[in-house]
Residue, then its C-alpha position, 0 to 999 in steps of 0.5 A: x259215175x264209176x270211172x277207171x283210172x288213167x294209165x300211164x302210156x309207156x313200157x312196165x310188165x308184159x301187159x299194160x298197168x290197168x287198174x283193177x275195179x275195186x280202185x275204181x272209186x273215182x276217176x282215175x287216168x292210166x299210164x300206158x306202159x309196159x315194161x320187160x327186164x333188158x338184158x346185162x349192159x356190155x361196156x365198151x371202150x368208149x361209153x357212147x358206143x355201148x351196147x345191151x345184148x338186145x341190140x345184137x344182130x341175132x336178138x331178134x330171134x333170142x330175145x326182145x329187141x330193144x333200141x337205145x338212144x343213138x339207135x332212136x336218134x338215127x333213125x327218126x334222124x333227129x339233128x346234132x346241131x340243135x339240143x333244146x338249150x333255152x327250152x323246157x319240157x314240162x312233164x305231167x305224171x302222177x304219185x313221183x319217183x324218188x330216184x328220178x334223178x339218179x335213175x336219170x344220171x346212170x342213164x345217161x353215163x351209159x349211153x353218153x349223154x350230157x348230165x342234167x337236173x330234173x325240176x320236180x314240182x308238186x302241183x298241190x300236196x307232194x305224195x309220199x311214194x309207196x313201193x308196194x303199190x303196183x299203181x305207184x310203180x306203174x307211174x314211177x316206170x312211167x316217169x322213167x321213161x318220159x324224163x330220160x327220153x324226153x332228155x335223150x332227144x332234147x339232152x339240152x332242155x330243162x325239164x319239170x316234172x310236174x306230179x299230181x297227187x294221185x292220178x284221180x282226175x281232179x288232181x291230174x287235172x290240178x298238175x295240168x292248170x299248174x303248168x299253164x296257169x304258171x306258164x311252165x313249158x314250151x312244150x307239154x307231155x302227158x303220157x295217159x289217158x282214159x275212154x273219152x265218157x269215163x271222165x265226168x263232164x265237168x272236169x272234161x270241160x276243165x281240161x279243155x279250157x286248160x289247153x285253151x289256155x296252154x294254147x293263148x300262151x303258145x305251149x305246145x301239148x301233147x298226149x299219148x293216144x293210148x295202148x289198146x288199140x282202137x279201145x279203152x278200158x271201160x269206165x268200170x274196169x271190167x272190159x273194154x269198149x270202142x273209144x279213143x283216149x282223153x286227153x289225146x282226143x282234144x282237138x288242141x292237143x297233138x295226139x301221139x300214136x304208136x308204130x313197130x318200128x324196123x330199124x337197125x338195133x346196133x346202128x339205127x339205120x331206118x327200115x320200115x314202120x307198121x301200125x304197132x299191133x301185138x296181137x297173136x305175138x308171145x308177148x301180147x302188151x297192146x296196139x297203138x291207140x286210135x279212132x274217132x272222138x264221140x265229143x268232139x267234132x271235127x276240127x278244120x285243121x282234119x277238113x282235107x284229111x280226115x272224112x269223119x265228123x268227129x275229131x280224128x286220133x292220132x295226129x301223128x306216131x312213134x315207135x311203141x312196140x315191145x319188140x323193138x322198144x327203148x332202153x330206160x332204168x327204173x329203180x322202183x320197177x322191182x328188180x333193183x336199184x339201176x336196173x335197165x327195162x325194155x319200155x313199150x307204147x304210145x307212152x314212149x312217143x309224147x316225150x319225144x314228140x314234145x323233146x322234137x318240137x323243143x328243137x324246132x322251138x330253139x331253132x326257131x328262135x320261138x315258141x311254136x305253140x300249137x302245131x296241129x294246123x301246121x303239121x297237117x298243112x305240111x302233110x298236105x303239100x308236096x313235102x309230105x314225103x321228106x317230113x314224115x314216114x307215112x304208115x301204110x301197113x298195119x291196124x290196131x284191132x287189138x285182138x284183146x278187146x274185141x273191138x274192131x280197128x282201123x287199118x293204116x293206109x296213104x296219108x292220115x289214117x285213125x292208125x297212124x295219124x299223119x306218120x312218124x317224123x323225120x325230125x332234120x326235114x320237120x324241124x326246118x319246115x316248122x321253124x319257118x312256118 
C-alpha cells in the first residue's frame, strides 16, 4: 500500500516537512515542524533576562513574534517548586541530530537553564546523518525542538532520545517497542504522525499493543495531533484527505492539539487562546490537528465529552502557531551552527505535555501512568475552570487541503480537546488522584 512518510510535528521552514511522492515507497511518518530564522539574540546583564527582538512589544507588527522559556513558563504557569528530578522523558524521533547536545547547552546558557546531558539511543542500526537531505534536516529541527523544550519545562528530567533508523514505520515502530520493552520513560513523546488508513494494518495493531504495553508499565504517552488541521496528507503524497493522525488517534495515547496562543512576549503574562489556523495569513504553515478517528471507537473515558462514536482527537492543546511560537538552535537547519529558529505545531506541544506531566509524577512520588481518564474526569467537575484554559474561539479548516473543519467551542471539542493547561492547578489535582 503506498503510504506517506510521518512527519515531524514542530517548527522548520514556512511550510511543514512533507515528504514528496517519489519517497513514497514505504510507509513512512512526518514531523510536524516548521521553522523561520529568528532574529540576533540581544545579551543583557543577566543571561536569564535575555531577550530575542521577536519579543519586543512592537514585534508583532515588524516581524514574527516568538515566546522563549520564561515567557512559555508564565504563561501556562508551570510551578518553580517542581523540575522533574527523578524522572525521564523518553523521546521518540527518527535519522538523529549530531549537535543535539551542543545545540542543546547554547540553548540553555541563553535562557538560563540548568545544563543537562541527553541520553541518545538507537533502537536498532544507529543512521549515519546526511546533511543533504531535506528529510534529515527535518528531523533533525524536529529533535530540537523536542529535547530543548521538553528540558525547559522539566530542566531537572533525564532525557532519552531514543531514534529510529529512518522514519519508515516499521523502524519507527522499532524505537517505540524499545522504549517499552526496556521500560525506558516515565512519560513518552512522539512528535509525528501520518493519516490513520496510510499505516498498514499489521503494523497499526503492533503499535497499539505497544501502548498497551506502555500503559501495564504506567508509562504516560503522548503524541503530536498533527499540522493540517482536520486533514492529513493523503497516502500517495499528492494531496490531502479528511483524517486525523496516527499515533494520536490511539485511544491510550494523550493527543496533543495545537493553539495560537495571546500572551505577553516579554513577560509572558497569559491573555487568551484560539484554535491555531494560519490560514489566509503571510505565512500560511498549517492548523492544529483534529477530528474523529475512522478506527477506533469511542473510548469510555469520551462517554460525557465526546457524542461521536469514533475516538475523538485532541484530548488536549498547546501553543503551535508561528506567530507566536518558540525559540530553539538548530545547527542542521541550514543557517549555521548556533543558530536560533522560530519553531511552529502541534510538535511543540508533546514535549511539553510529556515534560508537565514529569512534574506531577515527581510530585506524586509516582508514575502516573496513563492520564486520559483522569484528565477527562477532572474536566468534568467544578474544577474544570482553574485546570484548563478551555478554547472557545477558532477552527482548524485549513484552508490548505479543502477539507472542512471542526470549530472549537465549551468543553472538549475535535479543535481543541479539553484546553490548554494551567500546569500549578493541573499538577496538584493529578498528584492526588
Amino acid at each position: 500500500m503506498a503510504s506517506l512518510a510521518a512527519i515531524p510535528l514542530a517548527g522548520g521552514t514556512a511550510s511543514a516537512a512533507v515528504a514528496t511522492p517519489a519517497a513514497h515507497l514505504t510507509a513512512r511518518m512526518t514531523p510536524a515542524v516548521s521553522f523561520r530564522g529568528a532574529p540576533q539574540y540581544r545579551k543583557t546583564a543577566a543571561p536569564e533576562q535575555g531577550l530575542f527582538s521577536c519579543q519586543a512589544p512592537a514585534s508583532a507588527t515588524n516581524e514574527l513574534p516568538c515566546y522563549g522559556p520564561a515567557q512559555i513558563r508564565r504563561a501556562y504557569d508551570i510551578p518553580n517548586n517542581l523540575t522533574g528530578a527523578g524522572e525521564t522523558i523518553a523521546i521518540v524521533d527518527a535519522f538523529g541530530d549530531p549537535t543535539v547536545q551542543s545545540d542543546l547547552n547554547l540553548f540553555d546558557s541563553t535562557f538560563g537553564l540548568p545544563a543537562t546531558t541527553i541520553h541518545v539511543i538507537c533502537a536498532t542500526t544507529c543512521p549515519t546523518f546526511d546533511p543533504t537531505n531535506p528529510d534529515e534536516v527535518g528531523w533533525a529541527s524536529e529533535i530540537s525542538l523536542d529535547t530543548q523544550w521538553a528540558h525547559a519545562i522539566a530542566p531537572g528530567a533525564k532525557i532519552d532520545l531514543v531514534i529510529a533508523k529512518s522514519d519508515a514505520d516499521a523502524d519507527i515502530l522499532a524505537a517505540q517497542q524499545y522504549v517499552v520493552n526496556h521500560n525506558l520513560g516515565d512519560v513518552l513523546s512522539q512528535s509525528f504522525g501520518e493519516g490513520e488508513t496510510c499505516m498498514a494494518s499489521s503494523t497499526f495493531a503492533a503499535q497499539h499493543l505497544a501502548f498497551v504495553k506502555a500503559e501495564s508499565e504506567n508509562i504516560s504517552v503522548f503524541a503530536s495531533a498533527g499540522d493540517s488541521g482536520s486533514a492529513q496528507p493523503d497516502c500517495s503524497g499528492s494531496g490531502y484527505f479528511k483524517s486525523v493522525s496516527t499515533p494520536a488517534s490511539d485511544p491510550l495515547v494523550t493527543s496533543v492539539g495545537g493553539t495560537h496562543l495571546n500572551a505577553n512576549f516579554t513577560t509572558g503574562q497569559y491573555q487568551s487562546e484560539s484554535v491555531w489556523n494560519d490560514s489566509g495569513t503571510a505565512v500560511d504553515i498549517g492548523a492544529g490537528g483534529g477530528g474523529y478517528s475512522t478506527i477506533y471507537p469511542r473510548p469510555s473515558y469520551q462517554a460525557a465529552a465526546n457524542h461521536n462514536p469514533f475516538r475523538g482527537v485532541p484530548d488536549v492543546t498547546y501553543n503551535a502557531d508561528i506567530f507566536g511560537g518558540v525559540l530553539a538552535v538548530c545547527s542542521e537547519c541550514g543557517a549555521g551552527p548556533g543558530a536560533f529558529f522560530i519553531f511552529a505545531g502541534t510538535s511543540s506541544g508533546s514535549p511539553q505535555w510529556a515534560a508537565i506531566t514529569a512534574l506531577a509524577d515527581q510530585a506524586a512520588g509516582h508514575r502516573l501512568g496513563f492520564l486520559n481518564p483522569t484528565l477527562y474526569n477532572l474536566a468534568g467537575s467544578a474544577f474544570y475552570p482553574s485546570i484548563f484554559h478551555d478554547i472557545t474561539v477558532g477552527n482548524n479548516a485549513w484552508d490548505v487541503t479543502g477539507v472542512p473543519g471542526y470549530s472549537a467551542g465549551p468543553g472538549w471539542d475535535p479543535a481543541s480537546g479539553l484546553g490548554s493547561p494551567i500546569a500549578n492547578s493541573l499538577i496538584l489535582f493529578l498528584s492526588r488522584s
